[in-house]
N, C-alpha and C positions, 0 to 999 in steps of 0.2 A: 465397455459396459462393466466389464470385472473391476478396474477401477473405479468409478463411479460409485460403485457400490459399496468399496472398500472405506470412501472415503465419507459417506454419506452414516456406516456404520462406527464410523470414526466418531462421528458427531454425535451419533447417541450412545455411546460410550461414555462420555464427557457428561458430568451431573455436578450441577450448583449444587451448594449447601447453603442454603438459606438463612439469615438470622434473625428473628423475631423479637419485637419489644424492643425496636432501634429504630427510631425517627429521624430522620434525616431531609428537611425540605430540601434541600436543595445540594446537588454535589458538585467536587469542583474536578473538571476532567482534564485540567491541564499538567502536563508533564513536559519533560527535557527530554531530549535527544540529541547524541553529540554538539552538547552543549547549546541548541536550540530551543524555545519555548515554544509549545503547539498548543491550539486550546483542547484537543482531545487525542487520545494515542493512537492514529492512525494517520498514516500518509498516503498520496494519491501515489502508485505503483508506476514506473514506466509501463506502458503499454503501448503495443507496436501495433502502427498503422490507424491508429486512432483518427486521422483524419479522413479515412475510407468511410468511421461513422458521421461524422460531421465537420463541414468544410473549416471550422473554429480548431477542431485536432487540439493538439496541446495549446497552445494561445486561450482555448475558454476553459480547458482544464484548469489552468495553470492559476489564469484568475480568477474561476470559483474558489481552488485551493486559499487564494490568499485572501478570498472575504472573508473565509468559512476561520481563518486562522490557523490553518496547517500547513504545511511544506508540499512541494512539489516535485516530482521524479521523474525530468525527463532523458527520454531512452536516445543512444545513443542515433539510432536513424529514423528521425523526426522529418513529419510535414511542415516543420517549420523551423527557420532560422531559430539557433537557440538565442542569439540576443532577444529576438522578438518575443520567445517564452519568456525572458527571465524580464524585461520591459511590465508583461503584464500581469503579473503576480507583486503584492503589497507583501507577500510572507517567503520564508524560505524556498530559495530554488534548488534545487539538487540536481547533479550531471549524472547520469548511470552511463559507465564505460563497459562496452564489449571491446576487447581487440582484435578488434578486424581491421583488414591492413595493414597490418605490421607495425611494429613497435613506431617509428616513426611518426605513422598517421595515428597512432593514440596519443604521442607525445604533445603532439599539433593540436587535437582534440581537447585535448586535459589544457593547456595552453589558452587556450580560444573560448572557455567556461571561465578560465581564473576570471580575465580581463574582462566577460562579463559580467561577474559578480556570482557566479555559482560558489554557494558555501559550503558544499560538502560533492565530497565523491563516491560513488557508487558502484565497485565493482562486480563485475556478472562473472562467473568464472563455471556456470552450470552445465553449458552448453555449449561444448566446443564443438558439436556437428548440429545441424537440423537433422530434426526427427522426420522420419518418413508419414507421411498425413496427405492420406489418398485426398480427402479432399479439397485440400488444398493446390494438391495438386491441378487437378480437376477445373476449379476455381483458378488456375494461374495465377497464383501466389509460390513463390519462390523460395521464401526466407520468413520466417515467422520469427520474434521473439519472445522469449521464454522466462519469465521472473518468477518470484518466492515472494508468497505474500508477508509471510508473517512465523510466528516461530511459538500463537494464540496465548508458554510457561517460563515466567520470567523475562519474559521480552516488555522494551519499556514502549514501544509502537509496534504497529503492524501496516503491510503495506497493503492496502487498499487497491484490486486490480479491477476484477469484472464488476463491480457494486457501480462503482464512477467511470465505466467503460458505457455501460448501457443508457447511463445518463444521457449524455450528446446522443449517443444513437435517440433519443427520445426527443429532447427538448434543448440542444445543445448546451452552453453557457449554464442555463435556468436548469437542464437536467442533471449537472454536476452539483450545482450548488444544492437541488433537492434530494440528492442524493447524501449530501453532507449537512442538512439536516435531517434528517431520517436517522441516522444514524447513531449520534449523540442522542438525540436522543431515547431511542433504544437503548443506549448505553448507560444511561442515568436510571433509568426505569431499572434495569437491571442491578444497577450498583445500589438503589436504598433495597430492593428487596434482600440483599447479601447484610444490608446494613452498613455499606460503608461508604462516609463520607468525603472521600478523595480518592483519586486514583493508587494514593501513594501507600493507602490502607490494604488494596488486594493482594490477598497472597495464595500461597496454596493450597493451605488450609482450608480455603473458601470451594477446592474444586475438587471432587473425584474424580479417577481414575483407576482402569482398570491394574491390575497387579501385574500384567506382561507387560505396562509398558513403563515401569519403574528397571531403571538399570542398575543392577548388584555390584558391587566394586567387589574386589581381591578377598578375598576372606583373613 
């Protein structure tokens, strides 16, 4: 709950600045990401166990990701063959590697992604033990995976976890892709109120922040 809280205060910490007297119909929310086009700055996150919500798992992730025009991040221990994710996504597929198994069976891994077409690599390097989580215990579950969504200052995407987890848990397939629109646009709604008409226009100018959490270099 301390965390929760912590991060929950996080969030109203953080204050738009508004710009007024700036029209803007319409904005354009597409960006690059190692050197991929996305139509808005966020990517669907690996998420572990995701077919425990719905029997589609990555496979309807993957291909709401590629209607919706964004990339997809699947985790290294999937309910599904990764040929079969990267098959049904029309947009970018991403491989996230943990190294489990020993340098070998990552090699094999990173290997077995090339030849299917995964265009980018993904390393986890966060969590070299599982955390202790009574519940899950409880629950028999064993092994949880653990990712970073996003990085909100100067990042040119962000990884999308529990928004497009709860989707499938909903409505599978149809509950990602309404998940991915909802979002955008929220996003757009939000960017003419700032006043600006592309992504490429946000800076940080546009946000406050509290003064603890500006970092002072060397004097």
């Amino acid at each position: 709950m301390l965390l929760l809280s912590r991060k929950c205060r996080a969030f109203q910490e953080v204050v738009l600045r508004p710009r007024h007297a700036l029209a803007n119909e319409k904005c354009n929310l597409r960006t690059r990401v190692v050197g991929q086009e996305i139509s808005f700055p966020a990517i669907l996150a690996p998420v572990g166990y995701s077919r425990l919500m719905h029997t589609g798992g990555e496979v309807a992730a993957a291909r709401a990701a590629g209607e919706s025009g964004t990339a997809f991040i699947l985790l290294t221990i999937s309910g599904h063959k990764m040929e079969r994710v990267k098959q049904a996504s029309s947009g970018p597929v991403w491989y996230q590697l943990y190294v489990v198994g020993g340098r070998v069976a990552a090699e094999a891994a990173i290997e077995r992604a090339s030849l299917a077409g995964f265009s980018a690599l993904v390393v986890t390097i966060a969590t070299p033990v599982a955390r202790l989580r009574e519940h899950d215990v409880r629950n028999g579950v064993k092994e949880l995976m653990r990712h970073c969504e996003g990085d909100c200052m100067g990042a040119r995407a962000v990884l999308l976890g529990r928004a497009c987890a709860y989707g499938p848990g909903a409505a599978g397939q149809a509950g990602v892709r309404r998940a991915l629109e909802i979002l955008p646009t929220n996003m757009e709604r939000t960017m003419r109120l700032l006043g600006c008409a592309s992504v490429a226009e946000l800076n940080p100018s546009l946000v406050e922040v509290p003064d603890c959490w500006l970092i002072s270099g060397p004097d």
